[in-house]
N, C-alpha and C positions, 0 to 999 in steps of 0.2 A: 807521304814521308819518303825521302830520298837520302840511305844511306851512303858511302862508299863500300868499296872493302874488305876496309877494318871494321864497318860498323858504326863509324863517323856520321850524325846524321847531318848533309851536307842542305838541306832546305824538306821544311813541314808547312801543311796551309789546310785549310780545310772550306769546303764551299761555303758561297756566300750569298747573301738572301737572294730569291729569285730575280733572274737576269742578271748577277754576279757574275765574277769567275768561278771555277769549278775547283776543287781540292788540288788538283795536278797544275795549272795553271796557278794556284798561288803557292806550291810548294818550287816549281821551278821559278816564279818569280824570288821567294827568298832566300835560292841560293845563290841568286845571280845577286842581290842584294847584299849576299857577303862574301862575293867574290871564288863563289865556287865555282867549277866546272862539273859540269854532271855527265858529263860523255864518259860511256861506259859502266855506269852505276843503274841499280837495279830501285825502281817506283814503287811501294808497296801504297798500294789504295783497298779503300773497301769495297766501291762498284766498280763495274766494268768501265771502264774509259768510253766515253760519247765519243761518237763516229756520224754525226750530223750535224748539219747548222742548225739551229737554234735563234735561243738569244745570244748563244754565246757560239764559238766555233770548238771544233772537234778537239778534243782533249787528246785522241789517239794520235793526230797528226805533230801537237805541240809536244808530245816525247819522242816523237822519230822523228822532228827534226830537233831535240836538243840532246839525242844521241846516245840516249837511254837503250840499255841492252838487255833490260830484264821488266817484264811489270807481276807484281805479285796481287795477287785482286783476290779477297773474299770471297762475292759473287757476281754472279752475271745480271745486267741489265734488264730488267724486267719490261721496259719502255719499248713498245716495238719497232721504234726507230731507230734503237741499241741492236741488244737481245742477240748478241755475236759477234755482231758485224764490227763493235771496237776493237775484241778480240783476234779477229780476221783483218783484219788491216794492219796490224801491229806483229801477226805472226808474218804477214806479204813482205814488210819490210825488214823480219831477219830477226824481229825481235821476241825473245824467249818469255811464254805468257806458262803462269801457274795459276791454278785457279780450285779456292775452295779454304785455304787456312781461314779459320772466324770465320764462316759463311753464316754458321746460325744467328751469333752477335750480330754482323753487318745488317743480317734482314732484320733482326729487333730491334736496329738502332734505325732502319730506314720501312720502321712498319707499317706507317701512312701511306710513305710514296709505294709499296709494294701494293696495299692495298687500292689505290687509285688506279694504278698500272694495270692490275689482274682482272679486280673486282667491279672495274670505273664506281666505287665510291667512295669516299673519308674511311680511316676507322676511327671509329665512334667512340668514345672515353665520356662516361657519366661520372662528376662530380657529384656526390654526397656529401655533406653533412649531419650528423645527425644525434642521437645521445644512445647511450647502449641500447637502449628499447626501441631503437630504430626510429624516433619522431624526430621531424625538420624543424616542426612550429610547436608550439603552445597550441590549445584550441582556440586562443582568439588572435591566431595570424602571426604574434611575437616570437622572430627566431634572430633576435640577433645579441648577443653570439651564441651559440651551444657552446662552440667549439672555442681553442684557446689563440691568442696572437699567432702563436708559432704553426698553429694547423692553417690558420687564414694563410699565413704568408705562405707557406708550401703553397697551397693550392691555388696561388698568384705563378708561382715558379711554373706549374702544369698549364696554368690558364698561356702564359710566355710563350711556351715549347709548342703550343696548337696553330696553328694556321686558322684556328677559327672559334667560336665562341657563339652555342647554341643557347636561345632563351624561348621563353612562352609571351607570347600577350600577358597572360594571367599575371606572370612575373612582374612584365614592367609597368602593368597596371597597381598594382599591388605596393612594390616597394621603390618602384624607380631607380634601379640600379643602373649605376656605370659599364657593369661589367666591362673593364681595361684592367690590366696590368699596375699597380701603384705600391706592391711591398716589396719587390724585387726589380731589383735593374731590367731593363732590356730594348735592344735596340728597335725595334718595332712593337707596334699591338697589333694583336689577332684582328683579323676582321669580326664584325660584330655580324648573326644571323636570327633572325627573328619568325620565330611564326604566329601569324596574327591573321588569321583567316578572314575577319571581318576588315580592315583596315583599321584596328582603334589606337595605335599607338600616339600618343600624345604629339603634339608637334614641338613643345619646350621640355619633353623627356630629357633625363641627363647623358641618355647615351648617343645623342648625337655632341660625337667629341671631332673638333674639326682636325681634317686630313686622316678619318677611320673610314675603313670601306664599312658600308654596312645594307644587308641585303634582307627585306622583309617578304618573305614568301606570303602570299595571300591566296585565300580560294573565291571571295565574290569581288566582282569587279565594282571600284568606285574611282569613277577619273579624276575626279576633282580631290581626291585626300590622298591618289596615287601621285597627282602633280603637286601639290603640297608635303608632301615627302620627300619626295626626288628634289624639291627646291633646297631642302634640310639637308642633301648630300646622300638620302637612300637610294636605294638601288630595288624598286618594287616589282617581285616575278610574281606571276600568277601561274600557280602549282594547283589546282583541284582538283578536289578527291571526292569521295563520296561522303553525303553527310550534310557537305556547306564546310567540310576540312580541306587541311591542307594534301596534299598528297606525299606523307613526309618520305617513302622510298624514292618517288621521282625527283624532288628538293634533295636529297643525295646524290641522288647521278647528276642533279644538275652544279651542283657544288664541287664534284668532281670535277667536271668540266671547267668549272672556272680556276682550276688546279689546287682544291683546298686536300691537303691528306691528310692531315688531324683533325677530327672535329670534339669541342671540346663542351660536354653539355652540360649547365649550370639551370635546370628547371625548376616547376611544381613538378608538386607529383601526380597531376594529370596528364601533360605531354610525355613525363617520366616511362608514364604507365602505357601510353601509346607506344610511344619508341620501344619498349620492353615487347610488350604483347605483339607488336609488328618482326620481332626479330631483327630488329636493328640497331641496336646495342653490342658492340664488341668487350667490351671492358669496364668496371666500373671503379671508380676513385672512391673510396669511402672514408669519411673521416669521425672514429668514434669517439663521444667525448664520454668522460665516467659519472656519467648523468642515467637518472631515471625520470622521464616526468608523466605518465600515463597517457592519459588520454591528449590525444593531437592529430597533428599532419604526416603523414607518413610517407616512406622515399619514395612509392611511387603508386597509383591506382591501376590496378589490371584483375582481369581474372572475373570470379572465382574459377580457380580449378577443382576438378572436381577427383584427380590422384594426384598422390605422390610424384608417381612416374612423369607428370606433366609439369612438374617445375621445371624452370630455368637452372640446367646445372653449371656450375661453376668450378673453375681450377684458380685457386688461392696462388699468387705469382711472389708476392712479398706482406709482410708487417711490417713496422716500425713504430715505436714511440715516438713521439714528436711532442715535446712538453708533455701534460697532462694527458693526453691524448694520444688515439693510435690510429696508424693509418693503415690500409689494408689497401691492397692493388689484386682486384678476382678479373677475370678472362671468362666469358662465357665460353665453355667445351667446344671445343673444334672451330670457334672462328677461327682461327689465324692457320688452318690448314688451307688458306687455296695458294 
């Protein structure tokens, strides 16, 4: 955002899907758009202005030359291709840098890309649904729906905001899901991530939706249904672990690496239970519906522990109604300190 002055805001933009322009870049675009001049008027951004080539060029250079005399930034750049050095070119050329108002906000609002940056991996957001008693399924496999229209659609709106979209074999064996985006607008779909250890995913499965990236982590090699995937548009990594598994922490750095920062996981509750038990779980989406049904599938298989003290602690982030239904947003304890 670029006010003048008075407080006039003279051009706003906000970045745009990867290899886009950057926030600064389409906020001085919009002011040139209606005839403003920005010389002299003071940038307020939430990250530190890029000071590298890229896909895109340096955001710090395109406000000293369009004559900008103040940048007010949240935080600093985490990327260590940034990480000052926007800051530092921008003070070389005269220009008055503040740094820190919303700093908290900006990192909550760019918690992925912090987490890629810091951690090189996603952070991790598990979808649940489930009925107060915590079951996914019936015990003969039936869960659709626990939950009401309006909890679906939210949890379309969460699946939107991910850069990715985690499943099981088990899953797509199971129920053949799409997993894409279809109750809320949005200008792309997440990429699709699968873990399928043996190679079984179907070849007419419905989630090969054309123009999705979609990437099936496996642990034993098979060429001929690796080449028959890859013809469907997958993207087959062999990730092995021990077992005849996937190696789901090294399938995180490797996901990083291909710049995913949200990972968004829609499973059973046996990969559920791995990701859990492995400590790689930052977050979970829960959505409860005002249902009892006993015996069933439950969110996720791990354990037995054998204390208290060894559960998964958790910091409650929000509630909400949402129809019938309530949605909880929990943080596992001290992920989000690095």
């Amino acid at each position: 955002m670029i006010p003048d002055s008075h407080g006039r805001i003279l051009g706003q933009g906000h970045t745009q899907a990867a290899g886009g322009p950057h926030a600064e870049i389409m906020a001085l675009r919009d002011a040139a758009l209606k005839g403003h001049d920005v010389a002299g008027a003071t940038a307020y951004v939430t990250l530190e202005p890029c000071s590298h080539h890229g896909r895109t060029g340096p955001c710090c250079d395109a406000l000293i030359a369009a004559g900008i005399k103040k940048v007010v930034a949240s935080i600093a750049d985490p990327n260590p291709l940034v990480a000052g050095q926007g800051f530092a070119r921008l003070r070389a050329a005269g220009i008055a840098v503040e740094v820190g108002p919303g700093a908290a906000e900006s990192r909550e609002l760019n918690i992925g890309f912090f987490s890629r940056m810091v951690r090189k991996t996603p952070w991790v957001r598990m979808k649940v649904a489930a009925s107060l008693d915590g079951k996914t399924a019936l015990d003969n496999g039936a869960s659709q729906w626990i939950t009401s229209d309006t909890a679906r659609a939210d949890g379309h709106a969460w699946r939107a905001r991910s850069c990715a979209v985690l499943t099981g074999i088990g899953t797509v064996l199971e129920d053949d899901p799409r997993l894409d985006v279809r109750l809320v607008d949005t200008p792309r779909q997440p990429h699709l991530v699968v873990v399928d250890s043996r190679l079984e995913t179907p070849l007419d499965a419905q989630l090969f939706i054309p123009g999705r990236t979609i990437y099936i982590y496996a642990a034993e090699q098979n060429g001929a249904k690796k080449a028959a995937l890859e013809a469907r548009g997958a993207t087959v990594v062999y990730q092995p672990g021990v077992n005849g598994k996937v190696d789901l922490a090294a399938m995180l750095h490797d996901l990083a690496r291909r710049e995913v920062n949200e990972l968004h996981v829609e499973a059973g509750h046996k990969l559920n239970g791995s990701l859990i038990r492995e400590g790689l779980v930052d977050e979970f989406l829960v959505y409860l519906a005002p249902k009892l049904i006993g015996q069933g599938s439950g969110m996720a298989s791990f354990g037995p522990i054998t204390e208290l003290s060894h559960a998964v602690e958790l910091d409650f982030r929000s509630s909400e109604r949402l129809g019938p239904d309530l949605r909880i947003v929990a943080r596992v304890r001290g992920r989000d300190s690095f």
